[in-house]
C-alpha positions in Angstrom: -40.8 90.1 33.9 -41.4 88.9 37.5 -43.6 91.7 39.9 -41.7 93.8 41.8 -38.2 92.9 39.1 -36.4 96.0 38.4 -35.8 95.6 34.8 -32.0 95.5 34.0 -31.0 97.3 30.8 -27.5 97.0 29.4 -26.3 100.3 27.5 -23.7 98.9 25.0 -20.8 101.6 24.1 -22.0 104.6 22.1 -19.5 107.3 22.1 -19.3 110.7 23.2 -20.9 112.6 19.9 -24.2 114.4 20.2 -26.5 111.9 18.7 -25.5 109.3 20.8 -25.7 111.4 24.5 -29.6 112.8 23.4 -30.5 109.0 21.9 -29.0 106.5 24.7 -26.7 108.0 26.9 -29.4 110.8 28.7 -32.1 109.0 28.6 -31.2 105.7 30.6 -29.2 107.5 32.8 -32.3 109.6 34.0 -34.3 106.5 33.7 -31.6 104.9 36.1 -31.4 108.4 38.1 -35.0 107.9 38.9 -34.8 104.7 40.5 -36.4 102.9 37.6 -34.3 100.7 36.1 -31.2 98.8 36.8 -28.9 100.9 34.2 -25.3 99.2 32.6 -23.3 101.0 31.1 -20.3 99.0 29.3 -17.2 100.9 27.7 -15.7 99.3 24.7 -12.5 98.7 26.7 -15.1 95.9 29.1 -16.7 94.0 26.5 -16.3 90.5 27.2 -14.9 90.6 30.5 -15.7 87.9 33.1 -17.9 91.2 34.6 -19.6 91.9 31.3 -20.6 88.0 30.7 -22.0 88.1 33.8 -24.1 91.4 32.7 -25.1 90.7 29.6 -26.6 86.9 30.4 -28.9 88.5 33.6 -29.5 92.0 31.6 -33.5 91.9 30.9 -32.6 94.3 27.7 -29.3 95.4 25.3 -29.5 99.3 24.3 -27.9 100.5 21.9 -27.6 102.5 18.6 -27.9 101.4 14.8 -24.4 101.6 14.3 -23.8 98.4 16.0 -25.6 96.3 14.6 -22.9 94.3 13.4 -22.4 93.1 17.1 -26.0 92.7 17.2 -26.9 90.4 14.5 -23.6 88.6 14.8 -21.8 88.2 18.3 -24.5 88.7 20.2 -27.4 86.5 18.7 -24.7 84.1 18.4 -23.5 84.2 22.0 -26.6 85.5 24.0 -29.2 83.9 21.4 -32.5 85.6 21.7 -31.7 88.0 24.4 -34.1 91.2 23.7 -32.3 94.3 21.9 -33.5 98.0 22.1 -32.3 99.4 18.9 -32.1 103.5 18.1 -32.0 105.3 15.3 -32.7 109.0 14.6 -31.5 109.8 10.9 -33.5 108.8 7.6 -30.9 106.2 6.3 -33.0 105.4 3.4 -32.9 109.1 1.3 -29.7 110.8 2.3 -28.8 114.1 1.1 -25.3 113.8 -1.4 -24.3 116.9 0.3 -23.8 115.4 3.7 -20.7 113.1 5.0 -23.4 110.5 5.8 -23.8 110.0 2.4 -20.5 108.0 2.1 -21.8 105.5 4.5 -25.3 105.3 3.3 -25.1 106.8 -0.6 -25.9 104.4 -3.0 -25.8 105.9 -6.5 -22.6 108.2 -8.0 -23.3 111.9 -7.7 -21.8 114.6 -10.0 -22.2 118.5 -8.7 -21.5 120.0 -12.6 -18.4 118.8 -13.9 -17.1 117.4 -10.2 -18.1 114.5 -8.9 -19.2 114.8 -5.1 -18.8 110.7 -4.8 -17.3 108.3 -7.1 -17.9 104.4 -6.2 -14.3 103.5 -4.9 -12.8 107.1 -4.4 -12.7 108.9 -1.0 -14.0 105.3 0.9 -17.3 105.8 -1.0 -18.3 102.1 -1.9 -21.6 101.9 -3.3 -21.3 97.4 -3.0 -20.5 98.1 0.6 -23.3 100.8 1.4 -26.4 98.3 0.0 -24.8 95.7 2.1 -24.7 97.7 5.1 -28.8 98.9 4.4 -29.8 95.8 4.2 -27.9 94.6 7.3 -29.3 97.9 9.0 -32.9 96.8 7.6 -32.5 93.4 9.4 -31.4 94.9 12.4 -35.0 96.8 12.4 -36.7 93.3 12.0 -34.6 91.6 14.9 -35.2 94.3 17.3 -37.3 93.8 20.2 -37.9 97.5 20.1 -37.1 100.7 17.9 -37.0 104.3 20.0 -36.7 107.2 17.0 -36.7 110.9 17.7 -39.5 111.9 15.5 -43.3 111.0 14.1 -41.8 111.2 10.2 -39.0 108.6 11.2 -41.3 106.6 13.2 -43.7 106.4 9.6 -40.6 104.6 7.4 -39.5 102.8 10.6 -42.0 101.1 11.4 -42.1 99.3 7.8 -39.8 96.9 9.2 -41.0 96.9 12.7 -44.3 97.9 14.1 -42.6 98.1 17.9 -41.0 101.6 17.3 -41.8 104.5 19.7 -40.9 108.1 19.5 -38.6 109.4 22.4 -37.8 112.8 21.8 -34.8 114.7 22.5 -34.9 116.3 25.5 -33.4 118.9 27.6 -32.2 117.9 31.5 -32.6 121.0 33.4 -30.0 120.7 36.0 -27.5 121.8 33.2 -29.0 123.9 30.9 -30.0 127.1 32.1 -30.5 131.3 30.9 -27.6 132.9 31.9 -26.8 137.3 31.8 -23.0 137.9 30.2 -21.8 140.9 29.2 -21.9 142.0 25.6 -20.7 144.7 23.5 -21.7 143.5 19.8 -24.7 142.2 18.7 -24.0 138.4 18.6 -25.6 136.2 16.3 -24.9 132.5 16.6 -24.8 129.1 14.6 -23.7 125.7 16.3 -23.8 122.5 14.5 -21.5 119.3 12.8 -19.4 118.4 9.8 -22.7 116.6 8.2 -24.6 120.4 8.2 -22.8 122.2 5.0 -25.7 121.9 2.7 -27.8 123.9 5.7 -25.2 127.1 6.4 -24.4 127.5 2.7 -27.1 128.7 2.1 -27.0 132.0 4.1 -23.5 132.8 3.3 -24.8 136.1 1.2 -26.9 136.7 3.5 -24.2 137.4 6.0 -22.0 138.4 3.6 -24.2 141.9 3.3 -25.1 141.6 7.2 -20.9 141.8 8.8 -20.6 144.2 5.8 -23.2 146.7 6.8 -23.4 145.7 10.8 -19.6 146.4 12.2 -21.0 145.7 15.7 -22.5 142.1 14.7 -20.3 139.3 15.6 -20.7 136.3 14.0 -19.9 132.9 16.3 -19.9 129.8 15.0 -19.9 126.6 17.7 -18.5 123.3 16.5 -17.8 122.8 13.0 -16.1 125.9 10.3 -17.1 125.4 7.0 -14.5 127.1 4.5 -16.7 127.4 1.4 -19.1 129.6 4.5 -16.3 131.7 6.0 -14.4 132.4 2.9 -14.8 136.3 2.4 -16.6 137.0 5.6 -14.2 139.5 7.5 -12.4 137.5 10.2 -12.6 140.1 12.8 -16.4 139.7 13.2 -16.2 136.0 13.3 -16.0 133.9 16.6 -15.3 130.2 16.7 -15.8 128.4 19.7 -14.6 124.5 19.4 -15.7 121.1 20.0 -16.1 120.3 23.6 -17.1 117.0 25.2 -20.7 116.4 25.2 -20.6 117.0 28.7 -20.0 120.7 28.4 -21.4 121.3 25.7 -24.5 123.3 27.7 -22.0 125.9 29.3 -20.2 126.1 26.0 -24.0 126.7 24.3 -24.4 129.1 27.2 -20.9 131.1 27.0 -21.6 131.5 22.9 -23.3 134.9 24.9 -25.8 135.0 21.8 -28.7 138.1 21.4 -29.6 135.7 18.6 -29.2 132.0 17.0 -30.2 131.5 13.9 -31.2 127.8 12.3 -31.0 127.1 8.4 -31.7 123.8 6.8 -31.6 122.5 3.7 -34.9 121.8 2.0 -34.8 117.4 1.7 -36.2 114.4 2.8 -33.9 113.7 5.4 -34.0 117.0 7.3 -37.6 116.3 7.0 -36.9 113.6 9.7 -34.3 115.0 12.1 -35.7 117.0 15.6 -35.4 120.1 16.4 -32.8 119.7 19.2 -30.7 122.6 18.2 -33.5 124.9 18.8 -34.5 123.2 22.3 -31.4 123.7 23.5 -31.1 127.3 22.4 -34.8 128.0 23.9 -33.5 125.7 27.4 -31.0 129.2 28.0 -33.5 131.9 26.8 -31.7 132.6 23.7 -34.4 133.9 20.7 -34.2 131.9 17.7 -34.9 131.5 14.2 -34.9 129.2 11.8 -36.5 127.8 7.9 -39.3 128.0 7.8 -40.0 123.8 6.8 -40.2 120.5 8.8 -39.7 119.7 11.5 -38.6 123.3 12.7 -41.9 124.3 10.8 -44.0 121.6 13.2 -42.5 122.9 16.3 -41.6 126.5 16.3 -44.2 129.5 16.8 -44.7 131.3 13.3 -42.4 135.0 14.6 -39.5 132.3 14.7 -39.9 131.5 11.6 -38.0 132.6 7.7 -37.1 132.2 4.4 -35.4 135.3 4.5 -32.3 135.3 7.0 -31.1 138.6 6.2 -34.3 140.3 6.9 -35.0 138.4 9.6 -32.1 139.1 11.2 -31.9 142.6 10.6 -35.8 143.5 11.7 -35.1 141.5 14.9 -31.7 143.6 15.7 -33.4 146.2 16.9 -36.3 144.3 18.2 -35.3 143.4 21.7 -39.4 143.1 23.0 -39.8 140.4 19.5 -36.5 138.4 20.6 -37.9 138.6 24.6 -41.5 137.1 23.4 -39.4 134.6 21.3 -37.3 133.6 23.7 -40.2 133.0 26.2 -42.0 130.9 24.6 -39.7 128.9 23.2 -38.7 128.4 26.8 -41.8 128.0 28.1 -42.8 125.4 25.2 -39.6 123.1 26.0 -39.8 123.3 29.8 -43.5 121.7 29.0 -42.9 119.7 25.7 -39.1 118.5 26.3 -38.2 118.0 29.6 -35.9 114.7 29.8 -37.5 113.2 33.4 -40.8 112.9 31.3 -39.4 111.8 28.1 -36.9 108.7 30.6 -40.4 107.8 32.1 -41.7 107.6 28.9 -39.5 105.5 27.2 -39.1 103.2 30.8 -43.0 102.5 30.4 -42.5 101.6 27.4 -40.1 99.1 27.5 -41.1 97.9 30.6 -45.2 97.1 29.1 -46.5 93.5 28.7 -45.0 91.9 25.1 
């Protein structure tokens, strides 16, 4: 790149799911919001316009997100040969859990649950053929890559098998929209936000709150995002809130107006959790809401030791009437991501990156 060039990055449709905001969307805008970079954004309704030619020839870099990496390794080296890619990726495609949805795209072996089978190759679009095509294609898309960003140290290990250039840019907070708010309560509110792919993770404390709404009539449980049947079923309805989906863009204020005394974060014990961030838990910390989660990776790496369990129903009850535990809690945690996770530093970051010799 010439001295004084802005670099020019083209940001190639992502969609409006959490993943993609935290991975590609958030970052390059800040990066473009601090006068670094030349930022293009290009919606799937302008790809190959007379205006989107004209972008993607002078662009310096294409960003964009594993997913499309059939437009990567087929339109665009084809069209725009050897034009540098910036490729993202933030789950662990190679050991994914059965009981997730992401299995049907990235499973590759049948998998019974007793006498049931959770995925049959060529019932409910599980296609076990099409799967090790599409991890090998992914794998090539590593190779080609100019760059890899990934959201964590374990995903940056296996990544960088297939391509040494692989950074870690960590989901980060932007503090001009998340911020500790005082509403109103009358119950003790103890929340859970999360997506279709987290069953195997909430299951797990169903009991727990089973006994918890039975013995606690002033606890309300509320639930952001995705309602799990097999989790609800039995839990009495009147202590239950559900707050929908929003758009990504509000998701903060609907975080914020979940009016929580107390989130609480289980995971499944696996491999791939093993590799995900701990997002949920910097968002919940960015509003000063206590948290806890399992105690195991990567909440384990992260989170200090009092926000920590194996044991959700004690946990929850000993901090209930606990406010000075849930204040320290939520302190630190705030304190840690205001320091740790603050999006300006983490756009910098990944803009020095990009931008360093080759």
């Amino acid at each position: 790149m010439q001295p004084n060039k802005k670099l020019k990055i083209m940001v190639l449709p992502v969609g409006r799911d959490g993943s993609s905001y935290y991975r590609i969307t958030q970052p390059y805008a800040v990066m473009a919001r601090q006068g670094l970079a030349d930022i293009i954004f290009v919606n799937k309704d302008e790809l190959e316009t007379p205006e989107f030619w004209i972008a993607i020839k002078e662009c310096d870099f294409v960003a964009t997100r594993m997913a499309n990496s059939d437009f990567i390794l087929n339109w665009l080296d084809k069209y725009v040969p050897n034009k540098k890619v910036i490729i993202d990726i933030d789950d662990n495609i190679w050991d994914v859990n059965p009981y997730q949805d992401i299995y049907r795209w990235h499973g590759t072996q049948e998998v019974r649950h007793g006498d049931k089978w959770l995925w049959k190759d060529g019932e409910s679009d599980f296609n076990i053929r099409r799967n090790k095509r599409r991890l090998e294609r992914d794998n090539n898309l590593f190779r080609r890559a100019n760059i890899i960003t990934v959201s964590t140290e374990r995903l940056e290990k296996l990544v960088s098998e297939y391509n040494k250039n692989t950074k870690v840019i960590y989901n980060s907070i932007d503090f001009n929209k998340w911020k500790p708010y005082n509403l109103e309560k009358k119950e003790f509110r103890v929340g859970w936000s999360g997506g279709v792919s987290h069953y195997a993770d909430i299951i797990g404390v169903k009991e727990d709150f089973e006994y918890l709404l039975k013995k606690h009539k002033n606890m309300k449980l509320v639930i952001a995002g995705t309602v799990f049947d097999g989790f609800t079923k039995g839990l009495p309805k009147e202590q239950i809130e559900f707050l929908p989906w929003v758009d990504i863009e509000a998701h903060p204020y609907r975080t914020i107006l979940m009016n929580l005394d107390l989130a609480f974060i289980p995971i499944a014990k696996n491999s791939f959790n093993e590799c995900k961030s701990c997002v949920k838990w910097y968002e919940f910390a960015s509003i000063k809401v206590p948290t806890i989660a399992t105690n195991y990776p990567p909440y384990s790496d992260e989170m200090p030791e009092l926000a920590l369990t194996d044991n959700f129903r004690e946990k929850i009850e000993q901090l209930m009437n606990a406010k000075a535990i849930r204040d320290k809690n939520a302190d630190y945690s705030y304190n840690w991501v205001v320091k740790n996770r603050n999006i300006n530093n983490e756009a910098k970051k990944l803009y020095e990156f990009i931008s360093k010799p080759s």
